[in-house]
Backbone as numpy.savetxt, mean C-alpha at the origin, in Angstrom:
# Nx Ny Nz CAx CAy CAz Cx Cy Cz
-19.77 -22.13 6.00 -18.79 -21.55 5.09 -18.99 -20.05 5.04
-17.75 -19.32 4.50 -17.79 -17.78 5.24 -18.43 -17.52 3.56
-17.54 -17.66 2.51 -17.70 -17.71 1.28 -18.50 -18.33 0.35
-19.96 -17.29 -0.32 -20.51 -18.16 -0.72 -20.11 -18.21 -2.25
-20.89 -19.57 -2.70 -20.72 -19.96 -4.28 -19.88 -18.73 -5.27
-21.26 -18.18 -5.50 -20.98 -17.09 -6.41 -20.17 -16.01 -5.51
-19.07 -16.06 -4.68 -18.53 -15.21 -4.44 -17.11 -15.08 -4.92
-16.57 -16.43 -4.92 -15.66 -16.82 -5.33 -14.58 -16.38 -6.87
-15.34 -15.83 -7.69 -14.71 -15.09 -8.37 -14.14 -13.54 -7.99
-15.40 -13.29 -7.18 -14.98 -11.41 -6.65 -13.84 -11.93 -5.09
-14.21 -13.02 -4.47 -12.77 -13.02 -3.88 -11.50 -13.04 -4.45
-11.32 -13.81 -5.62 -10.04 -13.98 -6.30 -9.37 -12.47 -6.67
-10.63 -11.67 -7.42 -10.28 -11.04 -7.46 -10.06 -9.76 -6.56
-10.41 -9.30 -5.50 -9.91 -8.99 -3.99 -8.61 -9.87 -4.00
-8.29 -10.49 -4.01 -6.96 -11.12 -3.63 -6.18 -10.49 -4.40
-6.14 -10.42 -5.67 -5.03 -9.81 -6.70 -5.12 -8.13 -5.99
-6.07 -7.54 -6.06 -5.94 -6.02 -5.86 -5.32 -5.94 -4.92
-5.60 -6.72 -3.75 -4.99 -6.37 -2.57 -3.71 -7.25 -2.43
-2.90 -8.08 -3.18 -1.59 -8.27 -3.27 -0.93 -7.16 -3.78
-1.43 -6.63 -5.15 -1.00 -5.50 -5.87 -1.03 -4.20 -4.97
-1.63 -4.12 -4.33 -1.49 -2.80 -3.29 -1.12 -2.77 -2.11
-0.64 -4.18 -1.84 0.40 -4.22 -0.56 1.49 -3.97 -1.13
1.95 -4.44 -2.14 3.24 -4.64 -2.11 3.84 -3.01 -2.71
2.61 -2.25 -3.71 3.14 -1.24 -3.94 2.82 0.00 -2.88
1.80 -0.17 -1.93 1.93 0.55 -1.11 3.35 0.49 -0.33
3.40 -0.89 0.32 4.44 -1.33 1.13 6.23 -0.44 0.34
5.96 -0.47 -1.10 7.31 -0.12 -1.09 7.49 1.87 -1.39
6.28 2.06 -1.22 6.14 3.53 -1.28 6.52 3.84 0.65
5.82 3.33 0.81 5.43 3.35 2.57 7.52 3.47 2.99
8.22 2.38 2.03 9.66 2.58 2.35 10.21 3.37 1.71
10.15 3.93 0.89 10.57 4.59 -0.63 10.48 6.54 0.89
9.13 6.36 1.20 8.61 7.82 2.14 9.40 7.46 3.40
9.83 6.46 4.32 11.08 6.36 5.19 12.24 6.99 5.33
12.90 6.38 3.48 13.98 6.76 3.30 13.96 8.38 2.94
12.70 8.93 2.43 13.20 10.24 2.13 12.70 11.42 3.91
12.31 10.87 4.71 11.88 11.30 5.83 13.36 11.20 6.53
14.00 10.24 6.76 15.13 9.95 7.15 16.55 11.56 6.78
15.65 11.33 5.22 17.29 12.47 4.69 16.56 14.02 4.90
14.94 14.19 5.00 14.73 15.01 5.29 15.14 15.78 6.97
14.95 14.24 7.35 15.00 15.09 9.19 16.21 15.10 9.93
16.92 14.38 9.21 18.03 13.46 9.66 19.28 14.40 9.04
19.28 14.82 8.01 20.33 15.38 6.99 19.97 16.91 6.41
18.33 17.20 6.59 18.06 18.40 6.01 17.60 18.54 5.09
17.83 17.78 3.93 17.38 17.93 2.36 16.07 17.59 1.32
15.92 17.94 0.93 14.94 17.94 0.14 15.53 16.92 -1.38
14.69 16.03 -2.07 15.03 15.47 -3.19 14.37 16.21 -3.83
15.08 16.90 -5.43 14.28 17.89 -6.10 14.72 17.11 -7.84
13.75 17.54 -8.25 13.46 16.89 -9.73 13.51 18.04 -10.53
14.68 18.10 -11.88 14.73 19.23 -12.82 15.10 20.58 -12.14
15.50 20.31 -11.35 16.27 21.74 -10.80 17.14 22.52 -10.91
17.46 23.60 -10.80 19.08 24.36 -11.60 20.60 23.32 -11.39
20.03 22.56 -10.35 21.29 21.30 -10.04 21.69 20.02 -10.63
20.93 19.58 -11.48 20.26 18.58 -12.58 19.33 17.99 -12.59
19.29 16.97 -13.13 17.79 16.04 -13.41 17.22 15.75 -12.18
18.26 14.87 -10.89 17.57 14.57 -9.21 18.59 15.25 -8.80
18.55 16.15 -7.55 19.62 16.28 -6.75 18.83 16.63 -5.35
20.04 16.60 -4.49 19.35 17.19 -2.98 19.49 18.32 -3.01
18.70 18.94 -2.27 18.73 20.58 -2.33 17.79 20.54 -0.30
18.86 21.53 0.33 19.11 21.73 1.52 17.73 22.07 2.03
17.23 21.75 2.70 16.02 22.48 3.40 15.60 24.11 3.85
15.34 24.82 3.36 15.12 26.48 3.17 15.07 26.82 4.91
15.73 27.71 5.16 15.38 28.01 6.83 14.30 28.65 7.06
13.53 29.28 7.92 12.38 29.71 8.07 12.67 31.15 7.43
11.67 31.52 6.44 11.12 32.96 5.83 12.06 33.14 4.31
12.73 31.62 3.91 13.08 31.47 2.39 12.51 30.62 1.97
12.93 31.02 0.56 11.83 30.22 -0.52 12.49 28.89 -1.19
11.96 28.30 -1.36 12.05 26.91 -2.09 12.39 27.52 -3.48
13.39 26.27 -4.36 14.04 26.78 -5.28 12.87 27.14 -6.04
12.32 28.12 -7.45 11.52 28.28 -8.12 11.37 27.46 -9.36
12.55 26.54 -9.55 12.06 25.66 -10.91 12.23 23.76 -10.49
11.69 23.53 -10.91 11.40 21.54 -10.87 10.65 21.34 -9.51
10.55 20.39 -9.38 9.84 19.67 -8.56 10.12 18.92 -7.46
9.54 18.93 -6.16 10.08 18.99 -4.96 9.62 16.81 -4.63
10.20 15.83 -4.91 10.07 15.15 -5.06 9.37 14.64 -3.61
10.40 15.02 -3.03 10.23 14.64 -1.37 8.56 14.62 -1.03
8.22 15.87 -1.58 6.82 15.91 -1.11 5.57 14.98 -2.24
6.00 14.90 -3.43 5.25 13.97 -4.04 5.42 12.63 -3.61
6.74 12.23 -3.04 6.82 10.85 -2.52 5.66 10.44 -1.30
5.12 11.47 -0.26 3.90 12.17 0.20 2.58 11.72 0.03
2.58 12.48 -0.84 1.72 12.43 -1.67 1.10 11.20 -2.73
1.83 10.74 -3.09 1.86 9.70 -3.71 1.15 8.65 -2.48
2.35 8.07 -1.80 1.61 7.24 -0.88 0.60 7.31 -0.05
-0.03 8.68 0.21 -1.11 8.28 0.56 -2.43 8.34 -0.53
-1.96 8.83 -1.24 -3.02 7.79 -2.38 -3.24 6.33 -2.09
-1.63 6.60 -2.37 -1.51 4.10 -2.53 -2.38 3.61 -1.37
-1.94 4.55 -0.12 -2.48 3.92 0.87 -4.09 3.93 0.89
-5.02 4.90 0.10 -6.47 4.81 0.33 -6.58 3.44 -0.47
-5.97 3.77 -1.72 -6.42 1.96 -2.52 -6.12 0.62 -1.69
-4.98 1.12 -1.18 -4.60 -0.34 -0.07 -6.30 -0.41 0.93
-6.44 0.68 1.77 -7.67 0.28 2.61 -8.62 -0.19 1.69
-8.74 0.53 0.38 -9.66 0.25 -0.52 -10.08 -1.41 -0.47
-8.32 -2.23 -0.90 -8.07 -3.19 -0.92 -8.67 -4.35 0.55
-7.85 -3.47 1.39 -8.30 -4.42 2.64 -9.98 -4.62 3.31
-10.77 -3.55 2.77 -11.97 -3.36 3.16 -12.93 -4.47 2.34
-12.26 -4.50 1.21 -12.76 -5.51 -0.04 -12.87 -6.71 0.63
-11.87 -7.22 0.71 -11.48 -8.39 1.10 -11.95 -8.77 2.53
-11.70 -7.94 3.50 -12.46 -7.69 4.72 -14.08 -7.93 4.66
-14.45 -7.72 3.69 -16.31 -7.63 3.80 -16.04 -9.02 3.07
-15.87 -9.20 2.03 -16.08 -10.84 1.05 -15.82 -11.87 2.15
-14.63 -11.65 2.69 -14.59 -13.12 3.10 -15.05 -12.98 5.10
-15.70 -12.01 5.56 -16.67 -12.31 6.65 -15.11 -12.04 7.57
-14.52 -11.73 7.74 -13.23 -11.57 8.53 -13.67 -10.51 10.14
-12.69 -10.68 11.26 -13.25 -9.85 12.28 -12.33 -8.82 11.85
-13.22 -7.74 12.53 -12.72 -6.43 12.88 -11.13 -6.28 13.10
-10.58 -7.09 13.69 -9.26 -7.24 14.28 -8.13 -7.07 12.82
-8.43 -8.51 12.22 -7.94 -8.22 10.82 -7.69 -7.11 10.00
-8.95 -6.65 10.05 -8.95 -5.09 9.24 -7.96 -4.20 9.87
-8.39 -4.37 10.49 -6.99 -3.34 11.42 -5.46 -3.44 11.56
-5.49 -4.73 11.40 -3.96 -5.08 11.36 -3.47 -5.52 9.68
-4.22 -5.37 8.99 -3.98 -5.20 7.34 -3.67 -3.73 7.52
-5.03 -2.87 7.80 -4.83 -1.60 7.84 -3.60 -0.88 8.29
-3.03 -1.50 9.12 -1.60 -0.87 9.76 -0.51 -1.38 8.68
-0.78 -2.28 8.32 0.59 -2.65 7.06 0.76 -1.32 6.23
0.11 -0.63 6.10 0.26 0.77 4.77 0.78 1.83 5.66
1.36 1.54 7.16 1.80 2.53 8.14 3.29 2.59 8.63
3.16 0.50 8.75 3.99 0.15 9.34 5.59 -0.21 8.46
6.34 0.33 8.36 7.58 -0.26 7.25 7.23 -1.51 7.55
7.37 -2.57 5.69 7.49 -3.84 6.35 6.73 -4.76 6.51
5.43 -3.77 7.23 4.30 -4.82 7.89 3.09 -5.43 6.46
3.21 -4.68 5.14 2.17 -5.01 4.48 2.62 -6.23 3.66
4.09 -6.29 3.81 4.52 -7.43 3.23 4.02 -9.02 4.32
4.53 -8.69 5.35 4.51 -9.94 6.10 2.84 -10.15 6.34
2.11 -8.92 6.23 0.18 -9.51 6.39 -0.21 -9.51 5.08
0.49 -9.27 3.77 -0.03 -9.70 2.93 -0.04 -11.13 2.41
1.08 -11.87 2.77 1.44 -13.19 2.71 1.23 -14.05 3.61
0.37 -13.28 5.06 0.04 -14.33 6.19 -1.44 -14.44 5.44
-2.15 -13.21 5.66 -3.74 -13.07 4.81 -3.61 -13.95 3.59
-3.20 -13.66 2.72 -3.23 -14.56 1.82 -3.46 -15.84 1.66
-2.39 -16.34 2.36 -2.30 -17.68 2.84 -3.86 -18.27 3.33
-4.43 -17.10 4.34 -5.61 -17.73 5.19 -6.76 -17.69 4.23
-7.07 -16.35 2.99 -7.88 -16.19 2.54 -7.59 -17.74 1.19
-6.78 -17.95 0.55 -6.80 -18.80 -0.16 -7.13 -20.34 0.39
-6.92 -20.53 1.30 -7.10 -21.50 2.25 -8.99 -21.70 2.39
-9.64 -20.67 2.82 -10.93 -20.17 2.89 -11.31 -20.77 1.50
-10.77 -19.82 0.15 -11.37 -20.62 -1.35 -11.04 -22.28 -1.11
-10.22 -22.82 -1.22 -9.83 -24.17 -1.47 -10.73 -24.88 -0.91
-11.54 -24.20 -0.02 -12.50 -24.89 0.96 -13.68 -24.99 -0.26
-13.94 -23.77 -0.61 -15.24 -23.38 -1.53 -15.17 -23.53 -2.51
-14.30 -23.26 -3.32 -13.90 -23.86 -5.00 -14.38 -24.95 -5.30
-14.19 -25.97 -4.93 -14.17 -27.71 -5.91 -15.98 -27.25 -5.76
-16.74 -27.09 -4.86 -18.06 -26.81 -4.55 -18.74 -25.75 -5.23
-17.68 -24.68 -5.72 -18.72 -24.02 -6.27 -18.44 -24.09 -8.13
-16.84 -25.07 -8.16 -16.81 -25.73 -9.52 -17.78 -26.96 -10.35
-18.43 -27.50 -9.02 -19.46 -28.84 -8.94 -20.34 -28.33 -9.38
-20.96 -26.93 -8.64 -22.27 -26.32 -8.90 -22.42 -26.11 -9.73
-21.62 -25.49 -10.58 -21.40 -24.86 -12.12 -21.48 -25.64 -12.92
-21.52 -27.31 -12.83 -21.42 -28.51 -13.96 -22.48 -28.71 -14.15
C-alpha cells in the first residue's frame, strides 16, 4: 500500500487543496487567455477606475507613451494574480505528489494543468478519481485500526 494509516487524513486533505486550486487556478489560467487574446489580438488593455469608468478597454500605448495615470491596469493583475494561483496549484500538486508515492510523470502532467487552458480541469478529475480510489483501499483499514 502506497498510503499509510495515519496518512489518510493529510491525504484527504491534499485532495481538497488541490481540487480548490485546480479549479481556481484553471479558471484564472482562462480568465489570462481571454485577456491575452484582446491584448494581442485587438490591442487593449482592461483598465479598472479609469477616466473611462469603473472597467473599460483602453488601447495599448505605442512605444515612448504613457499608460493612463489613474486606476488600474487589470490586464496585468489578471498576470499577476495567476501566477500566484499557479505556485499554490504546484504547491497543491507537490502535496499530493509526495503523500500518495505517485511517479514523476504525474507531477508533471498535473503541473502542466496550471499552463494548459482546460487541462487542470480534466487532471483534476482523472487524479482524483485515482487518488480516492488509493484511500478506499486504505480507509476501512485505517478506520479498523482506530477501533
Amino acid at each position: 500500500m502506497s498510503i499509510l494509516h495515519a496518512q489518510v487524513p493529510l491525504v484527504r486533505s491534499a485532495l481538497k487543496f488541490y481540487r480548490a486550486t485546480s479549479y481556481i487556478t484553471g479558471s484564472f489560467l482562462l480568465l489570462l487567455v481571454f485577456e491575452m487574446v484582446v491584448h494581442y489580438v485587438f490591442g487593449y488593455y482592461f483598465w479598472l477606475g479609469g477616466p473611462n469608468g469603473f472597467i473599460s478597454l483602453e488601447p495599448v500605448p505605442a512605444t515612448g507613451e504613457v499608460l493612463l495615470s489613474s486606476g488600474l491596469n487589470l490586464s496585468k493583475w489578471v498576470l499577476i494574480i495567476h501566477g500566484w494561483l499557479y505556485v499554490a496549484y504546484l504547491f497543491g500538486d507537490f502535496r499530493l505528489w509526495t503523500l500518495l508515492r505517485w511517479s514523476f510523470v504525474r507531477f508533471i502532467i498535473i503541473a502542466l494543468g496550471g499552463i494548459i487552458p482546460f487541462l487542470s480541469f480534466f487532471t483534476e478529475r482523472h487524479f482524483h478519481k485515482i487518488a480516492s480510489a488509493q484511500l478506499a483501499e486504505v480507509a476501512p483499514a485505517a478506520e479498523g485500526a482506530a477501533n
